[in-house]
Wavefront OBJ file of the C-alpha trace (Angstrom):
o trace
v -99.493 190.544 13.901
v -97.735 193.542 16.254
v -100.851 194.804 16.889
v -100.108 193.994 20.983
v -96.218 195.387 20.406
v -96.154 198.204 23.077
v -95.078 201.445 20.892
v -94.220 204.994 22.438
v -97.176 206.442 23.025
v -98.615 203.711 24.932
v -95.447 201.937 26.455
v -96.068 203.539 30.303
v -99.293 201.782 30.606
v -97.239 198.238 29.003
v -94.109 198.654 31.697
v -94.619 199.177 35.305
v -91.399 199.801 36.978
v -91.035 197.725 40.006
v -87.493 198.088 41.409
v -85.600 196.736 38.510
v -83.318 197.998 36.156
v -84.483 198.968 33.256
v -81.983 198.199 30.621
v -82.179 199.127 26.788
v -79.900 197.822 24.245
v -79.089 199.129 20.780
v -77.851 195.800 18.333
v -80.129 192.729 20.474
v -80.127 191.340 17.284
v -75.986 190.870 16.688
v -73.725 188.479 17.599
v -72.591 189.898 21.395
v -75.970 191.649 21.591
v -78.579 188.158 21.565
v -76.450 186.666 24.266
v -76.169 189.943 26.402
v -80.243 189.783 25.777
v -80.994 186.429 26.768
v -79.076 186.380 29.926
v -80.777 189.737 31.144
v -83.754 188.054 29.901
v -83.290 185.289 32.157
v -82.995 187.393 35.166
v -86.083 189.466 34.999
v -86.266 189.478 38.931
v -83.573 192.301 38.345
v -83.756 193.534 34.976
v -86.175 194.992 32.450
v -84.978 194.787 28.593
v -86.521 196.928 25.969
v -84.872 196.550 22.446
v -84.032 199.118 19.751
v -85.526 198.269 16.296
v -86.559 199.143 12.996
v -89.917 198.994 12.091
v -88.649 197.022 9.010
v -86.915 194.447 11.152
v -90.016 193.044 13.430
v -90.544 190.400 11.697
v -87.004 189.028 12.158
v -87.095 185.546 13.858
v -84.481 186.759 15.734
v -86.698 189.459 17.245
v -89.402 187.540 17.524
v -87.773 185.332 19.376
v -86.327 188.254 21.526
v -89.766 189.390 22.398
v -91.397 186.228 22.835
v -88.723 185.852 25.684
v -90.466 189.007 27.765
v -88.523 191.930 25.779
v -89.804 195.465 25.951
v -89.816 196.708 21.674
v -89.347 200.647 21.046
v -89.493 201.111 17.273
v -86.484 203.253 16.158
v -83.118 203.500 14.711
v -79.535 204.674 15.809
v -79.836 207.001 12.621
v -82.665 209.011 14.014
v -82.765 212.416 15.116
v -81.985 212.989 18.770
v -85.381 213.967 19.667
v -87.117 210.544 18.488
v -84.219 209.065 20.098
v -84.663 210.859 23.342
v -88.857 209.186 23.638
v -87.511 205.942 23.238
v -84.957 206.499 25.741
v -88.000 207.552 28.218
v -87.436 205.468 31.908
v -84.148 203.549 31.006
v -81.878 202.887 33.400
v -78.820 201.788 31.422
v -78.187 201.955 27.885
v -75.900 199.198 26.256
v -74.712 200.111 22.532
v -73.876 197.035 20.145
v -73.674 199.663 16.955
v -70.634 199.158 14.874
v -67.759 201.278 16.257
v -67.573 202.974 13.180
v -71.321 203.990 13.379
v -72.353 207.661 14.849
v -72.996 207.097 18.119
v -73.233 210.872 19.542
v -76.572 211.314 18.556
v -77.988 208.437 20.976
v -75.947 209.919 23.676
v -77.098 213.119 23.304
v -80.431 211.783 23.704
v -79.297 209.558 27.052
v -78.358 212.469 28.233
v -81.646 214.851 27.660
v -83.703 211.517 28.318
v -81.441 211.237 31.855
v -80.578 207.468 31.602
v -79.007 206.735 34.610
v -75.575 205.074 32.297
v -74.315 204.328 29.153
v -72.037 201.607 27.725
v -70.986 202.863 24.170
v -69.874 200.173 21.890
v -66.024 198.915 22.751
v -66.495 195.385 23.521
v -62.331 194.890 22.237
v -58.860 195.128 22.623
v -57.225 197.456 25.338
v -54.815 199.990 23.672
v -53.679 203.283 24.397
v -54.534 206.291 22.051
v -52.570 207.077 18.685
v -51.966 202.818 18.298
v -55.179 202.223 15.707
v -58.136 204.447 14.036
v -60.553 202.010 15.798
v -59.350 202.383 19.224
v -59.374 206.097 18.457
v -63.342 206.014 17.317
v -63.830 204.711 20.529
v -61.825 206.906 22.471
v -63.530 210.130 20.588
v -67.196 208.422 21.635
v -65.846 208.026 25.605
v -64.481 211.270 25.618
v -67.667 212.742 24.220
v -69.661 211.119 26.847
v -67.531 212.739 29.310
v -67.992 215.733 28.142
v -71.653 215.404 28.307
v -71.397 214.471 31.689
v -73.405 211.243 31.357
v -72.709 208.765 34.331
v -70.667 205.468 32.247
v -68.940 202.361 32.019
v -66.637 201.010 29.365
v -66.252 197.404 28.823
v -63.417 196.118 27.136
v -63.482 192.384 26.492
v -59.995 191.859 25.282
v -60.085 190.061 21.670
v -62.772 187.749 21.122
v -61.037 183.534 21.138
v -63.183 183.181 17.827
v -60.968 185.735 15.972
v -57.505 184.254 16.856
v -58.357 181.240 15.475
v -57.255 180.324 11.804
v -59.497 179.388 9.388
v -60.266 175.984 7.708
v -57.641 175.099 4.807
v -61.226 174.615 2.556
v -62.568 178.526 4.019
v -61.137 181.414 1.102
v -58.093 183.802 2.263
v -59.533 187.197 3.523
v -59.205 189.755 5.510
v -61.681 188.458 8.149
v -60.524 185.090 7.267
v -56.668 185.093 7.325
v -54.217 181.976 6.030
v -51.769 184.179 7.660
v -50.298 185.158 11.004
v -48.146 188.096 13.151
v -44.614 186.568 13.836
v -45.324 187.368 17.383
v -46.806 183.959 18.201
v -45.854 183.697 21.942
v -47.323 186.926 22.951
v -49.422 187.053 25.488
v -52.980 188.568 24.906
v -56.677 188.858 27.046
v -59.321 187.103 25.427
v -63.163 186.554 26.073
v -65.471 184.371 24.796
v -69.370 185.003 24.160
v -70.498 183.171 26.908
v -68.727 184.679 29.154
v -68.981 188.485 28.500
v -72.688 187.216 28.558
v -72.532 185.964 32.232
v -70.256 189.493 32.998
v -71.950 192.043 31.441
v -75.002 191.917 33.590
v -73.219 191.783 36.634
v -71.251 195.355 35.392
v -74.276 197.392 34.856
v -75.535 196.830 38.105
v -72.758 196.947 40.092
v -71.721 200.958 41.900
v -67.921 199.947 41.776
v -68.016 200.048 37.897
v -69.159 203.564 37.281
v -67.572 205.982 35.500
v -65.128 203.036 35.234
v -63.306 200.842 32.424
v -63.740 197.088 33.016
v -62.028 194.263 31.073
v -64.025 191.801 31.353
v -62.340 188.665 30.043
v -61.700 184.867 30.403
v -57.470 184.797 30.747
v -54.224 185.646 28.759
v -53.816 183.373 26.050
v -50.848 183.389 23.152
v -51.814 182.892 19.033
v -49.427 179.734 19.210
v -51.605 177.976 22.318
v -54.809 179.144 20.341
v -53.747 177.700 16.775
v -52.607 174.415 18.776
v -56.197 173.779 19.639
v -57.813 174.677 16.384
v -55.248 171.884 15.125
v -56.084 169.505 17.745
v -60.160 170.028 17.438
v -60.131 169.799 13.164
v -57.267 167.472 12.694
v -55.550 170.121 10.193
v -52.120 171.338 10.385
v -51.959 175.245 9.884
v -48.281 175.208 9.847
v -48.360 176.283 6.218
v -50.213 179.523 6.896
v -48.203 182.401 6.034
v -46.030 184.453 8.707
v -46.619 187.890 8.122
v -43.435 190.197 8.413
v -43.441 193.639 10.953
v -42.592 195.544 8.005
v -45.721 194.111 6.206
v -47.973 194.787 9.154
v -46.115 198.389 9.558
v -46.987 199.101 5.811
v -50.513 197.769 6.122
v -51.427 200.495 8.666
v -49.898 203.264 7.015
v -51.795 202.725 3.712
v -55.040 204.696 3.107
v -56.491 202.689 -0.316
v -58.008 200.168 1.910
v -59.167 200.882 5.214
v -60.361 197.571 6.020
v -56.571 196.206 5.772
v -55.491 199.076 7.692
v -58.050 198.431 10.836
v -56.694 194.739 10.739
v -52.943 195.848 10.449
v -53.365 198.306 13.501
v -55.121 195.030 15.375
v -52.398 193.163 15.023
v -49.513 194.850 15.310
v -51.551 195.730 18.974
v -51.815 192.645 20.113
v -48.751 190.748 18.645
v -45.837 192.947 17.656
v -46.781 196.059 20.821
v -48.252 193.586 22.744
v -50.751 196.292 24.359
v -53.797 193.981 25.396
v -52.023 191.995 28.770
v -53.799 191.899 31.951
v -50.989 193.974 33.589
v -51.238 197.104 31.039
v -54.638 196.950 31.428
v -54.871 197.362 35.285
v -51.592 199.857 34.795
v -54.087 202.355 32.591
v -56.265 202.072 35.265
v -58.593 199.546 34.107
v -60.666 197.316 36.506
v -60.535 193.678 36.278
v -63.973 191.880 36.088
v -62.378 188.370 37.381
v -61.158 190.300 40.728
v -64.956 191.724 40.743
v -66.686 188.621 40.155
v -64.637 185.701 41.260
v -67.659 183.462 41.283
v -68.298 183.391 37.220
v -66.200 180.614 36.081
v -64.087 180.577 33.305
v -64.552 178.880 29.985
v -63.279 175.811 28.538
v -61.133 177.052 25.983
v -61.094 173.615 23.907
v -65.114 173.347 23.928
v -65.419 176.972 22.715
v -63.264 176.099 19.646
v -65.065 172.994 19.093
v -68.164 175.190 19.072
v -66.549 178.041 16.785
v -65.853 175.244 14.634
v -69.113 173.259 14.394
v -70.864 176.424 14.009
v -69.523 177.052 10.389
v -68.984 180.438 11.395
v -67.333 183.242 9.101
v -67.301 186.682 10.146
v -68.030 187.804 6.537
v -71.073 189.639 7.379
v -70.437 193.045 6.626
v -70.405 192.706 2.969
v -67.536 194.335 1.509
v -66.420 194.101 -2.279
v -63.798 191.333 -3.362
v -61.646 194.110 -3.890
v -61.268 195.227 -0.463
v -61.804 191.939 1.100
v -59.531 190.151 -1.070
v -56.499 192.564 -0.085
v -54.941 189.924 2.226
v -51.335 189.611 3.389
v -49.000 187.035 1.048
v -45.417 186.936 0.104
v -43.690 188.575 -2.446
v -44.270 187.422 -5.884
l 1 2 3 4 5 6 7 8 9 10 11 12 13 14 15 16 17 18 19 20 21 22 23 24 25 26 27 28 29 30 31 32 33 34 35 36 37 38 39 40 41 42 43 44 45 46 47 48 49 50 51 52 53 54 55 56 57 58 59 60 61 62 63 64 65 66 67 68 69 70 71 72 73 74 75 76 77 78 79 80 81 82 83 84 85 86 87 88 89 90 91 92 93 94 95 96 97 98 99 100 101 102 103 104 105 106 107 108 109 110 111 112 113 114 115 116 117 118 119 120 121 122 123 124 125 126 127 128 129 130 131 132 133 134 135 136 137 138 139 140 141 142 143 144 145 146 147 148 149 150 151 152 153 154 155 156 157 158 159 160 161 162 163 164 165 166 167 168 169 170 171 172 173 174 175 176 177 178 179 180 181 182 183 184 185 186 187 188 189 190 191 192 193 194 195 196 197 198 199 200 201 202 203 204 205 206 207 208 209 210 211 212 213 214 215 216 217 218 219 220 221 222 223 224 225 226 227 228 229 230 231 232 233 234 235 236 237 238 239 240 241 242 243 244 245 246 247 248 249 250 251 252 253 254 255 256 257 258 259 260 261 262 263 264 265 266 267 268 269 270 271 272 273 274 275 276 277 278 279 280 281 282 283 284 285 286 287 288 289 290 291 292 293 294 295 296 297 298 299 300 301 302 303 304 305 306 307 308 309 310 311 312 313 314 315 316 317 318 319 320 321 322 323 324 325 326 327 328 329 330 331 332 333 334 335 336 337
């Protein structure tokens, strides 16, 4: 059935290069990464997409769908040496990661580099925080600063926190870690947030733009507080999540100190962050030296806040897809017994 799927050996003569940029990203298939796909899909006037994928995972609808849309497939894996990495990195312009953060990236650099891929975009796609605040933020940081070292030309996109995650789940959803009954005290904080569709409409624009090289770029959709957030969520369902548990400092404090369960401790570090530090505002952001997509692009409008949660909750969504035990997952904040 892939019988007409260009592979690496014979992908020159499928791909003429015609004054576009040739972009290749690493996770199409994920959440951030279809959008991010489809729009560069849509403008193939100015863009080429190839897509990184297993040989196991062609016959994903997903990536069927993906290729039916005009996408370039080069059969490999983010796990792969650098030197099968480095062929199917062979004529790309820009490289976008989608790889979970906590995934090896410097191999696929590496090969950017010794492939000469004009720039990279590592997987951030969150919060803006300084170093030493969380062991996520600090994966990232150790993949930038490796880049930097390797002298590969970059950009770093920070989205802020994604809407979907600050809002609380369903009273009928189960209490987890990626589902929380609970909240940070700090309700009135103000925080950057993104939606999908927008980083979607930004993203593009980034990689193709000289200003944002070598550059960090929020790209984002406004400031927003967890009260004005949870407000909508009640207005859109009808529930009242004024029952949801207020999680003390000292709980969030203890949570990121703990080692047993790492999970808890990258969602402690998150929200003390945002909430309690209150590191991810539009004006720490620019003060770290961060560019600010909205001055960039003034023309991409913003999104309605009170659709997106309508969406987010007609979708059914729950970010339970990483699959950890009950044990881990079930390790959620609640008051003392």
């Amino acid at each position: 059935m892939y019988q007409d799927i260009p592979t690496l050996p014979d992908r020159a003569q499928s791909y003429t290069k015609i004054s576009k940029i040739h972009v290749l990203i690493v996770g199409a298939a994920g959440r951030t990464g279809r959008v991010i796909s489809d729009v560069i899909l849509q403008e193939s006037s100015k863009f080429h997409l190839s897509i990184l994928v297993r040989d196991a995972s062609l016959n994903k609808p997903i990536v069927k769908e993906l290729i039916g849309a005009g996408a370039e497939v080069r059969i490999g894996d983010i796990s792969d040496d650098v030197e099968r990495l480095e062929l199917c990195l062979e004529d790309v312009d820009v490289l976008i990661s989608l790889a979970p953060v906590l995934v090896d990236q410097k191999p696929l650099f590496l090969a950017a580099k010794r492939a000469g891929v004009g720039r990279v975009v590592p997987s951030d796609f969150g919060s803006t925080a300084p170093k030493g605040v969380s062991i996520m933020h600090d994966a990232k940081y150790e993949i930038q600063d490796y880049i930097k070292e390797l002298g590969l030309a970059h950009t770093f996109i920070e989205v802020g926190t994604w809407l979907y995650v600050m809002l609380p789940p369903l009273h009928s959803a189960k209490d987890t870690l990626l589902t929380l009954k609970s909240h940070p005290a700090y309700t009135t904080q103000r925080t950057i947030y993104s939606t999908i569709s927008t980083i979607a409409q930004l993203v593009p624009r980034i990689i193709a733009d000289p200003r944002t090289l070598n550059q960090t770029v929020v790209a984002h959709d406004g400031e927003i507080t967890l009260n004005e957030a949870w407000k909508i969520a009640e207005k859109v369902t009808g529930e009242d999540f004024s029952d949801y548990y207020e999680i003390p400092d000292e709980e969030l404090e203890k949570g990121s100190q703990q080692t047993q369960n790492m999970l808890k401790r990258f969602v402690s570090d998150f929200l003390r962050s945002l909430f309690v530090r209150g590191d991810n505002t539009l004006e720490k952001a620019e003060a770290m030296g961060r560019l600010d997509a909205r001055k960039l692009y003034e023309d991409v409008p913003y999104a309605n806040v009170e659709e997106e949660v309508k969406q987010h909750y007609a979708s059914g969504f729950v970010s339970l897809d990483i699959g950890p035990p009950d044990s881990i997952i079930l390790d959620v904040f609640k008051k003392a017994e």
